[in-house]
C-alpha positions as CSV (number, residue, x, y, z in Angstrom):
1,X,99.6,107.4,117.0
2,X,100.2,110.6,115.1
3,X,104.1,110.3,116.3
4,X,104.8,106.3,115.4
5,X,103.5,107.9,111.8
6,X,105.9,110.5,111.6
7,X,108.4,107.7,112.6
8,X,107.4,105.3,109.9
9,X,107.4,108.3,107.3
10,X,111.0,109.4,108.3
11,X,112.3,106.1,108.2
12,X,110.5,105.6,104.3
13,X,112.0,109.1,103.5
14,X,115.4,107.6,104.7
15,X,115.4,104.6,103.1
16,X,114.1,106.5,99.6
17,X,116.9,108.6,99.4
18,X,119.2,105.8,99.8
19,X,117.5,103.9,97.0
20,X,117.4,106.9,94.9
21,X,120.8,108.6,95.2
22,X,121.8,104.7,94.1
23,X,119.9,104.8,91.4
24,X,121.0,107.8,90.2
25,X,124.6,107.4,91.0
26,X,125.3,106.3,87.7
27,X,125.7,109.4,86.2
28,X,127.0,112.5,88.3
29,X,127.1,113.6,92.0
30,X,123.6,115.9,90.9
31,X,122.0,113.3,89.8
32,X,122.6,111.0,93.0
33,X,121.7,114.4,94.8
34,X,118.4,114.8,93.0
35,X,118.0,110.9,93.2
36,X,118.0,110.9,97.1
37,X,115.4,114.0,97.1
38,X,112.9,112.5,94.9
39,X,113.1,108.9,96.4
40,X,112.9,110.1,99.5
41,X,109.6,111.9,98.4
42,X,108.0,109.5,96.7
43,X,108.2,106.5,99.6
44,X,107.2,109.0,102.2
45,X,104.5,109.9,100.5
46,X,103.7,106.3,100.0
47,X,104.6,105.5,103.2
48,X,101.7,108.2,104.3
49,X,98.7,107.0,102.2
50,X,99.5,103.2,103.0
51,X,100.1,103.5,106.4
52,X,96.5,105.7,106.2
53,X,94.8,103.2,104.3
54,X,95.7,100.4,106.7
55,X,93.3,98.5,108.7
56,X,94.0,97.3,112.4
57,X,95.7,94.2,112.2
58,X,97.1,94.1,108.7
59,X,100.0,94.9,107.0
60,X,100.1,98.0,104.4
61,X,99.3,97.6,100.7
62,X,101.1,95.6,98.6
63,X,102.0,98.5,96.2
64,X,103.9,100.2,98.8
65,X,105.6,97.3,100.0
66,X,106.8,96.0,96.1
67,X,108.4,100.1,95.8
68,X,110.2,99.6,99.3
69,X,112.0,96.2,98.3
70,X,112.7,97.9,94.9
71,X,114.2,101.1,97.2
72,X,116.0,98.3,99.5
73,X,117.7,96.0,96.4
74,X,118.9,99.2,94.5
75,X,121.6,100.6,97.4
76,X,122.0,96.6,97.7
77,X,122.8,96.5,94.2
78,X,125.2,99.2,94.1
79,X,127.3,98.1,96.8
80,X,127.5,94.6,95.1
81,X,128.5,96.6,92.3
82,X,131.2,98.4,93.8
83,X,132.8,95.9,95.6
84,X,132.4,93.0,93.0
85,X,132.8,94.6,89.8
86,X,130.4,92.2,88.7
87,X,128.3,93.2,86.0
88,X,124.8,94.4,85.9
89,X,123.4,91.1,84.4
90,X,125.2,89.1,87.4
91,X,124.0,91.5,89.8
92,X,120.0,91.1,88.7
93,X,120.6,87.4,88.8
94,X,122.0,87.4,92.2
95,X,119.2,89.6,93.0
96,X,116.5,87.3,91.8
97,X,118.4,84.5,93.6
98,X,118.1,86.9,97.0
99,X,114.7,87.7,96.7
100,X,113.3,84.1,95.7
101,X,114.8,82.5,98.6
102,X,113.3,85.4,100.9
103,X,110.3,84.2,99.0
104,X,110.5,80.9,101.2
105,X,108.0,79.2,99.4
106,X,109.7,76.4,96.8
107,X,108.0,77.8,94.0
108,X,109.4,81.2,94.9
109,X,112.7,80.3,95.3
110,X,112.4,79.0,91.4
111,X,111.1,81.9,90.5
112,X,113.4,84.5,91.5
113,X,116.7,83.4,89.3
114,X,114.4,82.9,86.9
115,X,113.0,86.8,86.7
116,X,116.7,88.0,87.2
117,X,117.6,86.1,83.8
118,X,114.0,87.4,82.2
119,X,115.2,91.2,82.9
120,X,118.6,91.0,81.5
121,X,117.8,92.2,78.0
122,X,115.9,95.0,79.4
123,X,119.1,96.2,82.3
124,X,121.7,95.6,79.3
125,X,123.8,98.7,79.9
126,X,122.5,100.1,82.8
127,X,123.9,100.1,86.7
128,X,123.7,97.6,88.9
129,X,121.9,99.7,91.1
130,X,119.2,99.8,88.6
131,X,119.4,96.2,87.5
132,X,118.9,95.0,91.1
133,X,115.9,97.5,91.9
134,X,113.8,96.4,89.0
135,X,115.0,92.5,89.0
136,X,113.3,92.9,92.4
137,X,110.3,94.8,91.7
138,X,109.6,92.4,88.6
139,X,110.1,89.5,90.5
140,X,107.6,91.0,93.2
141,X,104.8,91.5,90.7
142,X,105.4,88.3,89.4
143,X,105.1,86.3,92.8
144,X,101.9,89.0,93.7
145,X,99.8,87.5,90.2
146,X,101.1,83.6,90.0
147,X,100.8,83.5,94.1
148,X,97.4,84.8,95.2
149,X,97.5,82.8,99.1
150,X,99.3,84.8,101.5
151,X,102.6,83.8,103.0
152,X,101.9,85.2,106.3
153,X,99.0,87.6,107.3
154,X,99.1,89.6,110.3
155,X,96.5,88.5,112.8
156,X,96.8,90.9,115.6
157,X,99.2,93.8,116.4
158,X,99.8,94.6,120.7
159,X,96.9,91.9,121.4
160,X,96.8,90.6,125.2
161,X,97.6,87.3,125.5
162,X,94.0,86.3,126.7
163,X,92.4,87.2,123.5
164,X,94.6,84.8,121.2
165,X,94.5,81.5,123.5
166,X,96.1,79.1,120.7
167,X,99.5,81.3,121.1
168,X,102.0,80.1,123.4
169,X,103.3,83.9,124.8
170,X,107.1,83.0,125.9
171,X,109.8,84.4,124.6
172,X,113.4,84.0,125.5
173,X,115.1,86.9,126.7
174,X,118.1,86.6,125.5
175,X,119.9,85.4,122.2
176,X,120.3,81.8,122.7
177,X,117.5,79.4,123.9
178,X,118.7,76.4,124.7
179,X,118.2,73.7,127.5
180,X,118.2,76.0,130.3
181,X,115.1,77.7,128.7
182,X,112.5,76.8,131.2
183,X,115.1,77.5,134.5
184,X,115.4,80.9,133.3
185,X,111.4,81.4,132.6
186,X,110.9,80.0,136.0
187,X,112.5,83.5,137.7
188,X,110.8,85.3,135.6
189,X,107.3,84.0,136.4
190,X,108.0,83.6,140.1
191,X,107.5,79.8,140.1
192,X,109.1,76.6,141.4
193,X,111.6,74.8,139.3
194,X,111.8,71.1,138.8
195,X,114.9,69.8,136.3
196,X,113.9,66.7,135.1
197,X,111.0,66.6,136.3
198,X,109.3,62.8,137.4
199,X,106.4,60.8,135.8
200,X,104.9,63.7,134.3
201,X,104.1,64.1,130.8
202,X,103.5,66.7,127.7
203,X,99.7,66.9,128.6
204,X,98.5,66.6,132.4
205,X,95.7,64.5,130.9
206,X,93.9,63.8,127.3
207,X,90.7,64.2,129.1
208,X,91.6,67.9,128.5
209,X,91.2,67.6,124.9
210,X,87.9,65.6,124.2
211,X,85.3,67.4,122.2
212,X,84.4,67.4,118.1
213,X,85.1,64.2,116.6
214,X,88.0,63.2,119.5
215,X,86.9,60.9,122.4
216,X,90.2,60.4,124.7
217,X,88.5,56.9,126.0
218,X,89.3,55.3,122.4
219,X,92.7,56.1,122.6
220,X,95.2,53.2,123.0
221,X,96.3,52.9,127.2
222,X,99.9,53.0,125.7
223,X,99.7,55.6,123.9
224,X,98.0,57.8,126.3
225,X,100.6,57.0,129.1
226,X,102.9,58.1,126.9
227,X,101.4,61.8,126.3
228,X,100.3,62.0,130.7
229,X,103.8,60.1,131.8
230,X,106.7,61.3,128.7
231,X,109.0,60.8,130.9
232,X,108.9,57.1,131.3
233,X,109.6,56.3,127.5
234,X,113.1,56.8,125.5
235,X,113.2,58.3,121.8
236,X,115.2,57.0,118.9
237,X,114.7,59.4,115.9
238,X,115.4,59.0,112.5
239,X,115.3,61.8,110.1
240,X,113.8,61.7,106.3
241,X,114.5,64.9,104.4
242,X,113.6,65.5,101.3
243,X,116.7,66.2,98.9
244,X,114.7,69.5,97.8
245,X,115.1,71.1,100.8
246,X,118.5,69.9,102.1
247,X,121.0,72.8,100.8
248,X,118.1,75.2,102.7
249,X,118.3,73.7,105.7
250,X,122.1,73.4,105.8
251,X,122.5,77.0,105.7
252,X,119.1,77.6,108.4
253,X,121.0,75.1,110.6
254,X,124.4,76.5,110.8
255,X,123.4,80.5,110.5
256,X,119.9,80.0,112.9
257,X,119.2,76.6,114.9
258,X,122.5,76.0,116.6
259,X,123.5,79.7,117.4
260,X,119.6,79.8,118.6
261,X,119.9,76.5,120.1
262,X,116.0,76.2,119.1
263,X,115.1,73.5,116.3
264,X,117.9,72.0,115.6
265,X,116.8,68.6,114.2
266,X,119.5,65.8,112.8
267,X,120.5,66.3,109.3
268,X,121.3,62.5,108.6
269,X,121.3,60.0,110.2
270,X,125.0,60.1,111.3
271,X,123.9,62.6,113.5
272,X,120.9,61.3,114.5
273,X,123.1,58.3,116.0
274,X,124.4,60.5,119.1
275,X,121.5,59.5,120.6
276,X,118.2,62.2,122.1
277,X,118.1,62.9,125.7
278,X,114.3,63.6,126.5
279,X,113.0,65.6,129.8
280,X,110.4,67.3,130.7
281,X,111.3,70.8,133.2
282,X,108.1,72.0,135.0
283,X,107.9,75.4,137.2
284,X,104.5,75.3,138.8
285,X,103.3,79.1,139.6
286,X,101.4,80.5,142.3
287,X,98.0,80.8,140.7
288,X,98.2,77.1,140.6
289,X,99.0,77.0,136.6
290,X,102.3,74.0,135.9
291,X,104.2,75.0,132.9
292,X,105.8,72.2,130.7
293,X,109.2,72.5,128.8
294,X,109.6,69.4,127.3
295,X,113.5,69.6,126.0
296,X,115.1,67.2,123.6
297,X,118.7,67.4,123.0
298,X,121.7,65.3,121.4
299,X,123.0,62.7,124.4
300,X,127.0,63.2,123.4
301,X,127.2,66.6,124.7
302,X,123.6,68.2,125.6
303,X,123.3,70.1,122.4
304,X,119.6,71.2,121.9
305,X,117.4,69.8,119.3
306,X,114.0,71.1,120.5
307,X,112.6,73.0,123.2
308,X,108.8,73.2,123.3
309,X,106.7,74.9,126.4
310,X,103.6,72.4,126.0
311,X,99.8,73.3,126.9
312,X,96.3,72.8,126.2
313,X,93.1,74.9,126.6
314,X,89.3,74.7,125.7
315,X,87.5,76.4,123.4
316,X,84.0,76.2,122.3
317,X,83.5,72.5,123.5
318,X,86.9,71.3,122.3
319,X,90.5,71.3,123.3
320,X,93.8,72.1,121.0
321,X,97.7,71.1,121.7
322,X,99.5,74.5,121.7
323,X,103.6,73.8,121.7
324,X,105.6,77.1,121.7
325,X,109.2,77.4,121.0
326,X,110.6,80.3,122.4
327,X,112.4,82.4,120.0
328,X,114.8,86.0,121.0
329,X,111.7,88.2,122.0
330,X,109.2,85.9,120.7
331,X,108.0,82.5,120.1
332,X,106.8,80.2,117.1
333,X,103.5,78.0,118.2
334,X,102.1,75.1,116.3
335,X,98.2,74.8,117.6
336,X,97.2,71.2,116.8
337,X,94.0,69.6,116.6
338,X,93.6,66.1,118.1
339,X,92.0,63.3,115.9
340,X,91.7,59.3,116.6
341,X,93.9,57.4,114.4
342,X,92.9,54.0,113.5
343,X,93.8,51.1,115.9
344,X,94.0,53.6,118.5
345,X,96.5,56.1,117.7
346,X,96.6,59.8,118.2
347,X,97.0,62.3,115.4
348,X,97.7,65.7,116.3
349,X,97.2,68.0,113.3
350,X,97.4,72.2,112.3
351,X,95.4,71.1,108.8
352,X,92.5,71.0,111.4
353,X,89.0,71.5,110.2
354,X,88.3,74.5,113.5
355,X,90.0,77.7,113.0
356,X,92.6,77.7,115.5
357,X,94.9,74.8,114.3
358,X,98.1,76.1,112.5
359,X,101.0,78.0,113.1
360,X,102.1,81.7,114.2
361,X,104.9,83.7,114.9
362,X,105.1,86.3,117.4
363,X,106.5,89.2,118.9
364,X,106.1,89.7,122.9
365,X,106.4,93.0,124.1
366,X,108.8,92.7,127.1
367,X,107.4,95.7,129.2
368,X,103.5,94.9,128.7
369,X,103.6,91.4,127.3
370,X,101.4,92.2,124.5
371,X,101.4,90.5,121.3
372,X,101.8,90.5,117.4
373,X,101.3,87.9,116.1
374,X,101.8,86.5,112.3
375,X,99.6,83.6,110.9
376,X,101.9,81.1,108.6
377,X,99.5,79.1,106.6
378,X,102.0,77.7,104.2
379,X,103.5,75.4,107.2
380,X,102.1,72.3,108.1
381,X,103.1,69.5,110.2
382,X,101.1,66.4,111.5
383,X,102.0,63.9,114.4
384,X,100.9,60.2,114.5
385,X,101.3,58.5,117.6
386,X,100.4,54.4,117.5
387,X,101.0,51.5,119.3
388,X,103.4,48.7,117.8
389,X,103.8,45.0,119.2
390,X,104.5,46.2,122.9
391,X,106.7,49.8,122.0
392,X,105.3,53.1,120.2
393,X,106.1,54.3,117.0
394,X,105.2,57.8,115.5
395,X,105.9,59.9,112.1
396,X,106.4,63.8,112.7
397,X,105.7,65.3,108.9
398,X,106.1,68.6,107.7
399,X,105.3,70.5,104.7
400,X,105.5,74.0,103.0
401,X,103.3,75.2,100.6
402,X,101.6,71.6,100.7
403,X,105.2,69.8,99.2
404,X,106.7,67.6,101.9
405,X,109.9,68.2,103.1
406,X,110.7,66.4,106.3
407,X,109.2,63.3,108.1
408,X,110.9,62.1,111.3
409,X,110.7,58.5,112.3
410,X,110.2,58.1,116.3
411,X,110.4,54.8,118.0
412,X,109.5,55.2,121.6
413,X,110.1,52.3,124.6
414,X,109.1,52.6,127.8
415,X,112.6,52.6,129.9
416,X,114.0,50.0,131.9
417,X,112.6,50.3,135.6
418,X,110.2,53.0,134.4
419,X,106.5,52.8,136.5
420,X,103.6,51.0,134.5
């Protein structure tokens, strides 16, 4: 313990003295000199008391963490400075641009450009440096009093996977995902690999998730085949994104999802019309335990749209949906809770009314397999499933922050020659 402190100490110290010899840079070589020395003394220090203060499984003060963005943006903000020649008024709005979109949250991303145009009569004639280290910090204070929910919280630090049963522990070990996902897990967990795997589906069985207000038995017989036997039906999908959030997920799509080949969902419907290729891989481990990859990708040239590792489990009289989506070293898990949809249907939800719904990013440790694991309130998503004059039809939506931003249109038919 006592050396991961010194670590995190050394690496404030460092990353002080880089944000102060940048803010002093403005004037001399001493002043950059006795710029690095007292940065690097003040975020140690802070470093120190924060990282004593902390509790197990949270993250250290906000204080501390508003003064290291400000000692990040202000070596940022120098560098911009350098090599743009832009001025320090277009250097705090960039900044504010930055920092707002880090912000994620819609609101955020508003606010941001709007603090870097606030600050401008107050930076007027000073670095760049400076203008980006206090557009940040201002914009930072700001978000802390107008945003009070948290973004993320840390739920557990190096937990074993048995104590946090709604996380889906697979991670991918290298950098790209992609279709071949659940081959590759299957040497690493000594199992049997079926491709393609026959008449099986996403859940072995919605018996497994009666309890609370869900009673399997009312469910619609089409609509359970199609969660016990996926791989009977075919997927047309048809995406609905909200204007809002389309730049976003432009620049997500072509900097993350395809080079991840993880969650790459159609941006229009152009795209959407290459078609979805849907199977389910399986690698069934010694102890018994089947694990479920269910992998959609684009039918023109295999190109992955999702890959999900499917499972349920029980707790406290009641089962959840847990779908992980293996990430490089980690995964992202939506826990839903099932609920009976009129007529039949089958809502799967993370707004659920038990703790455990909702979403969460982790880290798996690749030597012991312990996690860390992130809660991310601010996403939601909801899946209704519900029979339609002989075929299936379901809407996927998703929110952030509670705004809408995406709602795919499924319709699901059984395919020709499939087993009844």
């Amino acid at each position: 313990m006592a050396a991961k402190l010194t670590e995190q100490v050394s690496t404030a110290a460092v990353l002080g003295a880089l944000g102060g010899a940048a803010l002093g840079a403005g004037r001399d070589r001493r002043a950059a000199g006795l710029g690095a020395v007292a940065g690097a003394a003040v975020l140690a220090a802070s470093e120190y008391v924060a990282r004593r203060r902390q509790r197990p499984d949270e993250i250290p003060a906000l204080p501390h963490r508003i003064l290291a963005s400000g000692a990040v943006a202000a070596p940022l903000g120098w560098a911009a400075g350098a090599l743009t020649r832009q001025s320090a008024a277009r250097v705090a709005l960039a900044a504010g641009g930055v920092a707002g979109g880090l912000g994620v949250r819609p609101q955020k991303v508003l606010l941001g450009p709007a603090v870097g145009l606030a600050v401008r009569p107050v930076i007027a004639g000073s670095t760049p440096a400076r203008a980006a280290a206090l557009t940040v910090v201002a914009y930072r204070l700001a978000a802390a009093a107008l945003f009070r929910d948290p973004q993320v919280s840390l739920l557990a630090e190096r937990a074993a996977p048995a104590d946090l049963p709604f996380v889906v522990p697979l991670a991918a070990q290298g950098r790209y995902v992609g279709t071949d996902f659940v081959r590759a897990l299957a040497e690493q967990l000594d199992g049997e690999y079926t491709r393609d795997a026959a008449d099986v589906g996403i859940v072995a069985s919605l018996d497994e998730l009666a309890g609370g207000d869900f009673y399997p038995a009312a469910v619609d017989p089409l609509v359970r085949e199609f969660y016990e036997h996926t791989t009977r039906f075919a997927l047309d999908i048809v995406p609905e994104w909200r204007a809002w959030v389309r730049p976003g997920y432009l620049l997500y799509r072509t900097a993350l999802a395809r080079p991840l080949g993880q969650a790459n969902v159609p941006m229009n419907q152009r795209q959407a019309q290459r078609g979805v290729v849907s199977r389910i891989d399986t690698v069934d481990q010694p102890d018994g335990a089947r694990v479920r990859g269910w992998i959609r990708s684009y039918a023109d040239d295999d190109e992955p749209i999702y890959v999900g590792i499917y499972t349920t489990y029980r707790r406290d009289g009641r089962g959840w949906v847990s779908v992980g989506f293996p990430l490089p070293g980690g995964s992202f898990t939506a826990t839903l809770e099932p609920r009976l949809r009129p007529g039949g249907g089958l809502t799967l939800t993370s707004h659920g009314a038990a703790a455990d719904a909702g979403h969460y990013l982790s880290v798996v440790d690749p030597d012991t397999g312990e996690l860390t694991t992130l809660a991310v309130p601010g996403f939601g998503e909801e899946l209704q499933v519900w029979a339609d004059g002989g075929e299936l039809r379901a809407d996927h939506a998703f929110t952030l922050f509670g705004l809408p931003f995406l709602v795919l249109r499924y319709t699901i038919r059984r395919k020709p020659h499939a087993v009844p």
